[in-house]
VEXKEFI-564691 format. One record per residue: residue number from 1; x, y, z of N, C-alpha, C, O, CB in turn. Coordinates in pm, 1 decimal, decimal comma, padded with zeros to 6 digits. Glycine has a CB too. Layout:
<nodes>
{k: NUM n.px: X n.py: Y n.pz: Z ca.px: X ca.py: Y ca.pz: Z c.px: X c.py: Y c.pz: Z o.px: X o.py: Y o.pz: Z cb.px: X cb.py: Y cb.pz: Z}
...
</nodes>
This chain:
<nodes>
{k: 1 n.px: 01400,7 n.py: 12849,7 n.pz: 00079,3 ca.px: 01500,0 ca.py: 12775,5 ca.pz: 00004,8 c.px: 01612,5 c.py: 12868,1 c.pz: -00038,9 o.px: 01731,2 o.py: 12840,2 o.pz: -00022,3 cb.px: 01436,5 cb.py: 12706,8 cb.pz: -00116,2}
{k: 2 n.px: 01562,3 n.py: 12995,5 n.pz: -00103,6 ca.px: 01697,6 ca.py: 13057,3 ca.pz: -00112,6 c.px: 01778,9 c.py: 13110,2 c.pz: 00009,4 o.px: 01896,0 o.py: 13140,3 o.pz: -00013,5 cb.px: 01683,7 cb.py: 13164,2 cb.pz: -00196,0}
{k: 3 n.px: 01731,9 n.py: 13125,0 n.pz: 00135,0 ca.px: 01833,9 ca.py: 13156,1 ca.pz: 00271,3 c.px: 01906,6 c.py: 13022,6 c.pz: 00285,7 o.px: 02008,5 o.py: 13039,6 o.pz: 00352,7 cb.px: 01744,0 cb.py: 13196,7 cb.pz: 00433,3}
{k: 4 n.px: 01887,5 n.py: 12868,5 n.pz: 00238,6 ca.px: 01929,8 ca.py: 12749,9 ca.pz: 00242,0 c.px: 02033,6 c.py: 12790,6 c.pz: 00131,4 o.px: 02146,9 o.py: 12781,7 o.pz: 00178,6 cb.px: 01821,9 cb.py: 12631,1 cb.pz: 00222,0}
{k: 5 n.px: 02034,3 n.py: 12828,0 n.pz: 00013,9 ca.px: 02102,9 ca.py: 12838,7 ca.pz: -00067,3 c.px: 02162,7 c.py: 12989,7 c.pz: -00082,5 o.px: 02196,7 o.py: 13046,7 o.pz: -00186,2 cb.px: 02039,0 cb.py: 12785,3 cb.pz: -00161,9}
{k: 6 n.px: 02165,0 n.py: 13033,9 n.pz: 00041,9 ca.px: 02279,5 ca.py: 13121,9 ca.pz: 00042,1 c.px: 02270,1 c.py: 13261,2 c.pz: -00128,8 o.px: 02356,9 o.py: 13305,3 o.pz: -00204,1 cb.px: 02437,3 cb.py: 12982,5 cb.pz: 00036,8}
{k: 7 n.px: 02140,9 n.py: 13278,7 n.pz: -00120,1 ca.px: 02076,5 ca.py: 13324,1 ca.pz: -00226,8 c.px: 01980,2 c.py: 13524,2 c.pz: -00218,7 o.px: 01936,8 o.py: 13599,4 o.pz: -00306,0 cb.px: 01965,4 cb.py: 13178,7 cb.pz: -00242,2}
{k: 8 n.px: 01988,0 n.py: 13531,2 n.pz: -00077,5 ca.px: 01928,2 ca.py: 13650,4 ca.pz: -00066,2 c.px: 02058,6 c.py: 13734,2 c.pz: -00023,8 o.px: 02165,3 o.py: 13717,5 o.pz: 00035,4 cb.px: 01799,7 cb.py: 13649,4 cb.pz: 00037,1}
{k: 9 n.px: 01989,2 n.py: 13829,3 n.pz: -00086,5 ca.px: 02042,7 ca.py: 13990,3 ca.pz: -00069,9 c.px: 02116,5 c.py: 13916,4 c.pz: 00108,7 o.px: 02101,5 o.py: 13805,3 o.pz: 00159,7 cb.px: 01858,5 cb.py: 14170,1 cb.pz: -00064,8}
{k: 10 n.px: 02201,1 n.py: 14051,4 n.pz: 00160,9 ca.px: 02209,4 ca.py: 14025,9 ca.pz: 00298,2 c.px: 02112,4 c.py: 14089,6 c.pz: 00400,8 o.px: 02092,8 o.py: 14039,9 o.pz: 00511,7 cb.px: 02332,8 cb.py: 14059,3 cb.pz: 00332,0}
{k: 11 n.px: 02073,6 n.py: 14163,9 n.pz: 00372,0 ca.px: 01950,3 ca.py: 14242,0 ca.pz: 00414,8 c.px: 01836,2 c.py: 14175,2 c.pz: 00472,6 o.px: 01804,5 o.py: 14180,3 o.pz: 00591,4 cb.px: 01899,0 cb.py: 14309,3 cb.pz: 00307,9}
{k: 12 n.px: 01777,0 n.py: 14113,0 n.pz: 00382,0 ca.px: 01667,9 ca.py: 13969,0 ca.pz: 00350,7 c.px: 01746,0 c.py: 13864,3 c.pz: 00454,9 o.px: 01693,7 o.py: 13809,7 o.pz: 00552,0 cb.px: 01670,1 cb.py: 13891,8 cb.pz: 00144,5}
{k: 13 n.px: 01890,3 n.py: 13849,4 n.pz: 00408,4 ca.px: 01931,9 ca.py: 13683,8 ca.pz: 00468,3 c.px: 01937,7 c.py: 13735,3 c.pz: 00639,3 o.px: 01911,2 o.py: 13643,8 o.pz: 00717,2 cb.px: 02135,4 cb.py: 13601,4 cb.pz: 00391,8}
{k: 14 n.px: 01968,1 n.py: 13865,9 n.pz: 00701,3 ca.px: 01965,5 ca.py: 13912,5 ca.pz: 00842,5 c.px: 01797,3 c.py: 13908,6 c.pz: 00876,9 o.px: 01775,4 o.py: 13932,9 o.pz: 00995,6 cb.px: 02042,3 cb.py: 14079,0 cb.pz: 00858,4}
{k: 15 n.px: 01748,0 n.py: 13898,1 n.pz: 00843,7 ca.px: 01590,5 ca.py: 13940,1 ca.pz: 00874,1 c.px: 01543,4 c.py: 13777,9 c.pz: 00894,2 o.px: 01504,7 o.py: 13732,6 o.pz: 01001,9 cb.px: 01492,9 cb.py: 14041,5 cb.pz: 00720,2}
{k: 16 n.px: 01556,5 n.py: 13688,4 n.pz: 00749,4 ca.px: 01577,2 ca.py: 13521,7 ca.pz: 00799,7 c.px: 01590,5 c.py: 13472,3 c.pz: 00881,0 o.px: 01506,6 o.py: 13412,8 o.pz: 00948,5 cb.px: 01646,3 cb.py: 13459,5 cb.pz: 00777,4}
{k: 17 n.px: 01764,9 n.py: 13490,4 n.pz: 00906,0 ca.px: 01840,0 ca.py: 13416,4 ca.pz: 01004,5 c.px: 01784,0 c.py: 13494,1 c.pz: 01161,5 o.px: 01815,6 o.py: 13438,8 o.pz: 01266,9 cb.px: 02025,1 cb.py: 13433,2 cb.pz: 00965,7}
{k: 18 n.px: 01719,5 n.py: 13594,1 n.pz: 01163,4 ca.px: 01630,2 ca.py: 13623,3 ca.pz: 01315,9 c.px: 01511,0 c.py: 13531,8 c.pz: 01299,4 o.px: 01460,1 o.py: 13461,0 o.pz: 01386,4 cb.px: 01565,3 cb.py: 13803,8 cb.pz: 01343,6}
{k: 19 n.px: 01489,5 n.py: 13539,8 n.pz: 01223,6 ca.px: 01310,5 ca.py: 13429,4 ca.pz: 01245,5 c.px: 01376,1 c.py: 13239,3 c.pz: 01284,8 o.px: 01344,9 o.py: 13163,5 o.pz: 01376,7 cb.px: 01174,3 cb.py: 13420,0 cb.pz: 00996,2}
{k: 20 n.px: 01480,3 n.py: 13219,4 n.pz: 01159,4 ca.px: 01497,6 ca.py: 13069,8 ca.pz: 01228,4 c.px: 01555,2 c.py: 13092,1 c.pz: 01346,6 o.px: 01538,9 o.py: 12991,3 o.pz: 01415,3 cb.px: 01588,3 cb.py: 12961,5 cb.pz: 01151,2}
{k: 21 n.px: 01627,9 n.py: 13192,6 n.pz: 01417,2 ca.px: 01631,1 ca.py: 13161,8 ca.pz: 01541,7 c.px: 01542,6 c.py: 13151,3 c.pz: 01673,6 o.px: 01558,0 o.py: 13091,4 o.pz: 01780,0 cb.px: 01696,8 cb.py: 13216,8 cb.pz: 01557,1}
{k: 22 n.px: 01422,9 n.py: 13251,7 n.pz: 01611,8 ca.px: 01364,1 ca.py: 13249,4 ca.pz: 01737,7 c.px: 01215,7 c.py: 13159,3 c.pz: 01679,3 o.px: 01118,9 o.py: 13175,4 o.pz: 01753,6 cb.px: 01344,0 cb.py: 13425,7 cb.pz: 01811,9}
{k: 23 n.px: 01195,2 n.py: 13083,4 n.pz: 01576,0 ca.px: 01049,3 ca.py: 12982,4 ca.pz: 01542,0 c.px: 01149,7 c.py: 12880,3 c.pz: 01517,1 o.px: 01248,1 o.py: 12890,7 o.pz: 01444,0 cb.px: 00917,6 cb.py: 13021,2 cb.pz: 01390,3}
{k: 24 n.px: 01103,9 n.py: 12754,7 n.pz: 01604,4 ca.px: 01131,2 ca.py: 12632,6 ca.pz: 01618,6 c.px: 01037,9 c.py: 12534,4 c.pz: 01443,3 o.px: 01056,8 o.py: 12423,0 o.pz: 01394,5 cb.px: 01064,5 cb.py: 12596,1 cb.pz: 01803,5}
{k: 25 n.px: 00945,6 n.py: 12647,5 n.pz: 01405,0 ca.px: 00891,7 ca.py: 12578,7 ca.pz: 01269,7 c.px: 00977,8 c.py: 12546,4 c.pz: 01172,4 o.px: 01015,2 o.py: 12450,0 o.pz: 01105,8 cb.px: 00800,8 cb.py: 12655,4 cb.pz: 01200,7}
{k: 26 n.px: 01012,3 n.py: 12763,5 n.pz: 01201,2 ca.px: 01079,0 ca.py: 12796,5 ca.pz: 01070,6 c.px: 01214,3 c.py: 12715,9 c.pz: 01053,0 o.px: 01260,2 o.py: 12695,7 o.pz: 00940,6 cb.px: 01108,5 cb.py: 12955,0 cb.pz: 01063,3}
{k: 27 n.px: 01285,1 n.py: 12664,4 n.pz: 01184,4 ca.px: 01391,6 ca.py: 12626,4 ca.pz: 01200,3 c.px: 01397,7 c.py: 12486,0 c.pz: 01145,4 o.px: 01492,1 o.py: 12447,6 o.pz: 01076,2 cb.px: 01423,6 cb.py: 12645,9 cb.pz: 01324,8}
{k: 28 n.px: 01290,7 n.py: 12407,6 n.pz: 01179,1 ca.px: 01310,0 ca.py: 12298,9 ca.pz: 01087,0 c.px: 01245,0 c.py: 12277,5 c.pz: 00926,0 o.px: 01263,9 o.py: 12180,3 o.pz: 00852,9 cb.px: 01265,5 cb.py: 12195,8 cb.pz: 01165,4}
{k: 29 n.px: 01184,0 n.py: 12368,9 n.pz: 00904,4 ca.px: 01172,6 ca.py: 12390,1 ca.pz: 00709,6 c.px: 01294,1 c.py: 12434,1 c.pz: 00697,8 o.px: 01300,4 o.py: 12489,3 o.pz: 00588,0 cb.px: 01051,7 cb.py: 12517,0 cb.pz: 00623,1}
{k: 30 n.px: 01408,1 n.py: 12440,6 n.pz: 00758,8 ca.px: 01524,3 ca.py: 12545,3 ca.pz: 00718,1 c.px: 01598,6 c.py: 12382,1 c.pz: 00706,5 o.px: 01627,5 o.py: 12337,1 o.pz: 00595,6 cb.px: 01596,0 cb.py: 12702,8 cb.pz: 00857,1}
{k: 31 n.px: 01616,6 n.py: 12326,7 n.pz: 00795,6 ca.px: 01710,4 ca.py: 12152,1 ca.pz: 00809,3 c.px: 01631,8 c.py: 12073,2 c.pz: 00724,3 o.px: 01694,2 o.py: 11969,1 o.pz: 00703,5 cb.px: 01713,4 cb.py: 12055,4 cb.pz: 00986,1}
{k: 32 n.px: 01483,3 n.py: 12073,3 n.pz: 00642,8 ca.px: 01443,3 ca.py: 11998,0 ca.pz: 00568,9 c.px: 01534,0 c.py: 12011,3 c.pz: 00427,8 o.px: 01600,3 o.py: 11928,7 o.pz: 00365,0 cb.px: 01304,0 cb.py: 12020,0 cb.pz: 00566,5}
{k: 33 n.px: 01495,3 n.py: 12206,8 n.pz: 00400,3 ca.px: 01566,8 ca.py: 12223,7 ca.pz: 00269,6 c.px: 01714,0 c.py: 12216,8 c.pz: 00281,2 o.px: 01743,4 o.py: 12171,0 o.pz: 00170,8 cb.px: 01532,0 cb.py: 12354,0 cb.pz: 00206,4}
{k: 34 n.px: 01832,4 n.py: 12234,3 n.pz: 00349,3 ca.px: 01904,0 ca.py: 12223,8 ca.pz: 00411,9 c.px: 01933,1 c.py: 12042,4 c.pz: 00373,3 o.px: 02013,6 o.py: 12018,4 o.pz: 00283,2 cb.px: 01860,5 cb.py: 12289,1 cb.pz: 00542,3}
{k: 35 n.px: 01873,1 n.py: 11939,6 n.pz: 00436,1 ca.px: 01874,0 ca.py: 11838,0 ca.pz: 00398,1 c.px: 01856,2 c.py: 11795,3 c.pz: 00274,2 o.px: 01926,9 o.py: 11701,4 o.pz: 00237,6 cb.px: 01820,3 cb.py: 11798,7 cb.pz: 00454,3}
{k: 36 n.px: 01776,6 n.py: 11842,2 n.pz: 00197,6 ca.px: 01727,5 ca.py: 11796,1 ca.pz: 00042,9 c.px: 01852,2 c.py: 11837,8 c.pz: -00038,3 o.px: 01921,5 o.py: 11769,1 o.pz: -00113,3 cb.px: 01572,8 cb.py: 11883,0 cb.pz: -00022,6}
{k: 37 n.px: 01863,2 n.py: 11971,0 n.pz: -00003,5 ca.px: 01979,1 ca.py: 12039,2 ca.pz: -00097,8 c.px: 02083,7 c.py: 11919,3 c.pz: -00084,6 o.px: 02117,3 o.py: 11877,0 o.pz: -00195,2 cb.px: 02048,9 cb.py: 12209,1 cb.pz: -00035,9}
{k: 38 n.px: 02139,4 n.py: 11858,5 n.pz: 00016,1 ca.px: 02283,4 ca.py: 11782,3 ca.pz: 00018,9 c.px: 02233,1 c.py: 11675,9 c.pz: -00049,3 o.px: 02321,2 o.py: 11637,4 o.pz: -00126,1 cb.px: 02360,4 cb.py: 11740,1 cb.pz: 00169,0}
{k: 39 n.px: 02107,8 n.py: 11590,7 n.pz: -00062,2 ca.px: 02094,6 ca.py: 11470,8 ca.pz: -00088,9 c.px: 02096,9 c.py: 11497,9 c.pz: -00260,2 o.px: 02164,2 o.py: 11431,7 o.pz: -00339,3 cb.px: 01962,1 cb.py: 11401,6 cb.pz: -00010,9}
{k: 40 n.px: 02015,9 n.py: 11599,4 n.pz: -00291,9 ca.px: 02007,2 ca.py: 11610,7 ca.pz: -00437,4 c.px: 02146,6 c.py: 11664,0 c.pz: -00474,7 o.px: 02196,8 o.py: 11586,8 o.pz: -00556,5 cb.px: 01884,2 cb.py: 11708,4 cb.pz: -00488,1}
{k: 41 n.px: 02212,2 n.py: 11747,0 n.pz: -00451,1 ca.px: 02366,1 ca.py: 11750,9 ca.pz: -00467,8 c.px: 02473,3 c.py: 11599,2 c.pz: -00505,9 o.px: 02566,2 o.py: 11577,6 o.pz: -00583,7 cb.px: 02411,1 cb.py: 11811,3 cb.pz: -00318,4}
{k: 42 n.px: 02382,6 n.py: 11501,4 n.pz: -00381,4 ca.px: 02461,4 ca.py: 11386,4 ca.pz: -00427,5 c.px: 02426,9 c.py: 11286,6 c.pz: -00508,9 o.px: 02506,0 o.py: 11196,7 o.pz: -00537,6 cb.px: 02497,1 cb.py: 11328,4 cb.pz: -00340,8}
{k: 43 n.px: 02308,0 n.py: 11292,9 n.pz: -00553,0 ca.px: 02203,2 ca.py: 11264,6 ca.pz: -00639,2 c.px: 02274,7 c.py: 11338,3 c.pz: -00748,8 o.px: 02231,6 o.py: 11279,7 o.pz: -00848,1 cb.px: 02049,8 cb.py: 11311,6 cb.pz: -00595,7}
{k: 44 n.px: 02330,9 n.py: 11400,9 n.pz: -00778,2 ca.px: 02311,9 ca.py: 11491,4 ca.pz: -00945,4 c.px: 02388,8 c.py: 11571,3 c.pz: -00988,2 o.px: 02378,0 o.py: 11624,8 o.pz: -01098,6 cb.px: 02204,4 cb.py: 11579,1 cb.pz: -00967,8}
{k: 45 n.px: 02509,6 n.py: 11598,2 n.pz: -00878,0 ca.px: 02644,4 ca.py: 11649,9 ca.pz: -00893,3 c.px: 02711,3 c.py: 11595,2 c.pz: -01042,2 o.px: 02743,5 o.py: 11680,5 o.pz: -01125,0 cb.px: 02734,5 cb.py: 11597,7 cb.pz: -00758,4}
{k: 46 n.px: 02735,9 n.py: 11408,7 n.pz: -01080,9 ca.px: 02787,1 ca.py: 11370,0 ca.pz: -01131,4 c.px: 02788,8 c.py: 11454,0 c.pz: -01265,3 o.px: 02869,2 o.py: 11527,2 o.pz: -01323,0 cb.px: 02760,4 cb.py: 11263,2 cb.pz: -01113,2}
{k: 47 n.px: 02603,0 n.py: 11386,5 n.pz: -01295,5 ca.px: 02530,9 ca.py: 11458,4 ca.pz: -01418,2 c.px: 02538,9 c.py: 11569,4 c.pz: -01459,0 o.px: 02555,5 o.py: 11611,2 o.pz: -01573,6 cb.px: 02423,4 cb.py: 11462,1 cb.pz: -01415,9}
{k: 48 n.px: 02524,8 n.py: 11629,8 n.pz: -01346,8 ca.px: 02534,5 ca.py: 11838,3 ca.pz: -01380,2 c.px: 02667,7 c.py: 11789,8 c.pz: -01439,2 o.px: 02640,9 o.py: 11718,0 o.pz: -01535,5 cb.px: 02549,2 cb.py: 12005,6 cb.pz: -01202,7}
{k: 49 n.px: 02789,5 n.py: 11798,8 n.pz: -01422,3 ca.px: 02875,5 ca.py: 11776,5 ca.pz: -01457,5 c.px: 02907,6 c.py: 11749,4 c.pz: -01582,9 o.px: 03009,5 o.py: 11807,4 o.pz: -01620,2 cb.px: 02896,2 cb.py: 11722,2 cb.pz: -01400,4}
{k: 50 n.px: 02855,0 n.py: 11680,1 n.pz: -01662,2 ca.px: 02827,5 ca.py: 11545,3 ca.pz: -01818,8 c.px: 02815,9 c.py: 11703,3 c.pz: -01886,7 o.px: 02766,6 o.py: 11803,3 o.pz: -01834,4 cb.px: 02620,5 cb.py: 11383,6 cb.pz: -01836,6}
{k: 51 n.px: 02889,2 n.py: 11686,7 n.pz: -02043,3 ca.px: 02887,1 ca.py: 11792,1 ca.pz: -02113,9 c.px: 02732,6 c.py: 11770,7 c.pz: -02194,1 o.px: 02678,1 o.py: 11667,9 o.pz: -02234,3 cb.px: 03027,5 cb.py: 11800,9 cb.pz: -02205,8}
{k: 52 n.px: 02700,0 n.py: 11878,8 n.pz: -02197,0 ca.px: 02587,9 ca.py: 11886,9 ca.pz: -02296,4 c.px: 02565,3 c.py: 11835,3 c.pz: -02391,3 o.px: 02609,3 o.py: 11887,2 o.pz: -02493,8 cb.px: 02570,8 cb.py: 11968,1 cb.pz: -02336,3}
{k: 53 n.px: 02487,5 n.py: 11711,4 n.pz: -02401,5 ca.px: 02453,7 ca.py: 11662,7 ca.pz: -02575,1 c.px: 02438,3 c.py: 11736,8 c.pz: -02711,4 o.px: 02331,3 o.py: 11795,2 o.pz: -02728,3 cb.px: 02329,2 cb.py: 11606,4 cb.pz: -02581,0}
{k: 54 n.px: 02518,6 n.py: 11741,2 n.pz: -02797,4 ca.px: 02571,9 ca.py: 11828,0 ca.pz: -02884,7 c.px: 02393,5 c.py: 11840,5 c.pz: -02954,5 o.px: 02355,2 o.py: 11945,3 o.pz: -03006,4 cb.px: 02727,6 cb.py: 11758,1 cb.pz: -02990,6}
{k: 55 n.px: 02317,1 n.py: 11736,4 n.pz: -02944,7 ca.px: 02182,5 ca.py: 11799,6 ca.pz: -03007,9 c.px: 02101,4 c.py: 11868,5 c.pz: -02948,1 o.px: 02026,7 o.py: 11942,1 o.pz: -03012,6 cb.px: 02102,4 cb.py: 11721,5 cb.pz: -03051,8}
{k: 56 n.px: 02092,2 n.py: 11860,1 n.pz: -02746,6 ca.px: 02039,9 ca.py: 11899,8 ca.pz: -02728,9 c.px: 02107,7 c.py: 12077,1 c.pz: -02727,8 o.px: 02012,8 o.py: 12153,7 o.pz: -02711,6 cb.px: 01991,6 cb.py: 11819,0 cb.pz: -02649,6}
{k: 57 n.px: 02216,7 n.py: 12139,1 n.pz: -02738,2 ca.px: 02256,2 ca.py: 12212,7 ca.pz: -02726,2 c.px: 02192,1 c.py: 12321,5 c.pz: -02878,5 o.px: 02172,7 o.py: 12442,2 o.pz: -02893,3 cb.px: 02386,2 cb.py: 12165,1 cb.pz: -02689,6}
{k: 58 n.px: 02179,5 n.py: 12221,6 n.pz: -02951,4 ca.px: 02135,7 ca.py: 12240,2 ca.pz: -03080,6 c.px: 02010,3 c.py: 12325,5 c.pz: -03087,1 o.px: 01987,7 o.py: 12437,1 o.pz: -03133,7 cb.px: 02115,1 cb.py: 12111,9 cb.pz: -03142,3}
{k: 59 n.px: 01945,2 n.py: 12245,6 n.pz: -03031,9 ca.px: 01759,7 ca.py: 12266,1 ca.pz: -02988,4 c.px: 01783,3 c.py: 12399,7 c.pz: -02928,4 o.px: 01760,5 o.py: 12505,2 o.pz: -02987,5 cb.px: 01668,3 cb.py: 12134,8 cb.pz: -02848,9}
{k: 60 n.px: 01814,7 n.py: 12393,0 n.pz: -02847,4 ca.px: 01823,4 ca.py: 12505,1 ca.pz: -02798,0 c.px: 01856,7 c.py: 12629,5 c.pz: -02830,8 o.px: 01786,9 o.py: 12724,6 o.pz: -02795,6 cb.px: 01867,6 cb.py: 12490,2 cb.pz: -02736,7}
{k: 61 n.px: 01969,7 n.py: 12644,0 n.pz: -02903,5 ca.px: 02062,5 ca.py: 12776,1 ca.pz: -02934,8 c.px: 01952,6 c.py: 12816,2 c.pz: -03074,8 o.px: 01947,0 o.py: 12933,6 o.pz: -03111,4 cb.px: 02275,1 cb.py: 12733,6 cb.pz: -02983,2}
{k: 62 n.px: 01875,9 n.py: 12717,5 n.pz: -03140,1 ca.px: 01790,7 ca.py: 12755,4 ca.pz: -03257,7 c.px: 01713,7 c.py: 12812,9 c.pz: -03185,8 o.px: 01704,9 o.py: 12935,1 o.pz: -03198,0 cb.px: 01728,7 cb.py: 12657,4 cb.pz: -03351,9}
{k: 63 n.px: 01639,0 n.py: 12748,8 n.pz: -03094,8 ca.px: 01523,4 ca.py: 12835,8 ca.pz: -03043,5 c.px: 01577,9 c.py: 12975,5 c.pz: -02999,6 o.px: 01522,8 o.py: 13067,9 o.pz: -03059,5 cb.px: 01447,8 cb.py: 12763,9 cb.pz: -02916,3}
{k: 64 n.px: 01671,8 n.py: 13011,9 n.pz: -02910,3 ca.px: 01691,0 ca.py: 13100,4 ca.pz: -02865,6 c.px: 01697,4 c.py: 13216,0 c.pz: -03021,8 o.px: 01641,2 o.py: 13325,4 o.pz: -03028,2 cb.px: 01809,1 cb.py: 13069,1 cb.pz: -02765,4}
{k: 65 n.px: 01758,0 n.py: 13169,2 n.pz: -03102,4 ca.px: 01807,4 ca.py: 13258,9 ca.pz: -03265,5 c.px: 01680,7 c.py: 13298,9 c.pz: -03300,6 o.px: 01651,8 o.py: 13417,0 o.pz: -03320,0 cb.px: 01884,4 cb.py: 13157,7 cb.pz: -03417,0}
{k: 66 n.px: 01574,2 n.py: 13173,0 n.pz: -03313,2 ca.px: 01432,1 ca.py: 13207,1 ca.pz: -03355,7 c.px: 01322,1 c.py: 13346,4 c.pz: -03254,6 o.px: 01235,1 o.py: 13416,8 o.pz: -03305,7 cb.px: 01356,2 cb.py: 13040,1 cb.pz: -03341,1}
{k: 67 n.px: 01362,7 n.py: 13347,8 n.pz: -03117,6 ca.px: 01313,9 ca.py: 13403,0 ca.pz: -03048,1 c.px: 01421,7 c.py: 13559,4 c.pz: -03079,6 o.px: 01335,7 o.py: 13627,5 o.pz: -03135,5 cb.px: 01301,4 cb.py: 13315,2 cb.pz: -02912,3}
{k: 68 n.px: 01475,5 n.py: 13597,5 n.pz: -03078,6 ca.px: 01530,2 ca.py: 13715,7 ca.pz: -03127,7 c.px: 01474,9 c.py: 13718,2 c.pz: -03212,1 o.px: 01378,2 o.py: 13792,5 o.pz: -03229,0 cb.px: 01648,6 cb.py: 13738,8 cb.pz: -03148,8}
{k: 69 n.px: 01514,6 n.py: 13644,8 n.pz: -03285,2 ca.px: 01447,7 ca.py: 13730,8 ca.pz: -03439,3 c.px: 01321,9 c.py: 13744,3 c.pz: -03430,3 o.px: 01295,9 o.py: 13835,4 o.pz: -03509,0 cb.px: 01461,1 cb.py: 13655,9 cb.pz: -03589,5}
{k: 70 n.px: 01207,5 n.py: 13702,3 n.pz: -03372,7 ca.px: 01131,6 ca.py: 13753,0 ca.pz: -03376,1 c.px: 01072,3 c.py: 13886,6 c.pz: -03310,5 o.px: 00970,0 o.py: 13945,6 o.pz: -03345,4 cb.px: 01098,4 cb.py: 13679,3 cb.pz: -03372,0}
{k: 71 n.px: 01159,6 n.py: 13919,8 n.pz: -03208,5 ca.px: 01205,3 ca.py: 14040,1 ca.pz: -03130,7 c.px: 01230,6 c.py: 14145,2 c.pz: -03201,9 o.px: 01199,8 o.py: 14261,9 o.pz: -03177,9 cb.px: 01315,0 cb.py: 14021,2 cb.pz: -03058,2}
{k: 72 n.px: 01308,1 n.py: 14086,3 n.pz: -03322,2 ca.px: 01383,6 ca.py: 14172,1 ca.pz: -03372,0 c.px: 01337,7 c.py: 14260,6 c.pz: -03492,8 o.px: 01392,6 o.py: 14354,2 o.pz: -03551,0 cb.px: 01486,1 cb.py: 14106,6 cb.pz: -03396,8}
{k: 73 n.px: 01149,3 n.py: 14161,6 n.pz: -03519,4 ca.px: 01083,9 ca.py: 14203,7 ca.pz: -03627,9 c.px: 01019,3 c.py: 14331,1 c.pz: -03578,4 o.px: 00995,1 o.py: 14339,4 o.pz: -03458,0 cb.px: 00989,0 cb.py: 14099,0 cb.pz: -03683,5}
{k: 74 n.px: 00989,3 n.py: 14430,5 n.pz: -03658,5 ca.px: 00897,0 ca.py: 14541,9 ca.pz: -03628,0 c.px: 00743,9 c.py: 14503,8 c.pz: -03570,7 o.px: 00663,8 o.py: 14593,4 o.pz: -03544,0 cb.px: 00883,3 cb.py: 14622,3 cb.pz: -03761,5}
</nodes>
């Protein structure tokens, strides 16, 4: 999934892109994720999009404050 998403080192992504060429397996787990990625993209683009609910942003940024500080205790 991450050679689908354009996600590895290049090193890693050259070593990949030799295997889907020469395994007809690997080549189609590559057009499955490849496929999913576009459908969920169009599935959820909108949403990703939608600003953050000011409470849930809330929840969150406390927890994160609470988790330092407890980091931050001896």
């Amino acid at each position: 999934m991450a050679f689908a998403d354009d996600e590895l080192d290049a090193r890693l992504a050259i070593r990949v892109r030799h295997a889907v060429d020469n395994d007809d397996d690997i080549r189609a787990k590559l057009e499955v994720f490849l496929s999913t990625r576009t459908l969920l993209s169009r599935a959820f683009d909108a949403v990703l999009r939608e600003p953050i609910p000011d409470r849930l942003e809330q929840i969150v940024r406390s927890g994160v404050k609470r988790r330092r500080n407890r980091r931050a205790k001896p």
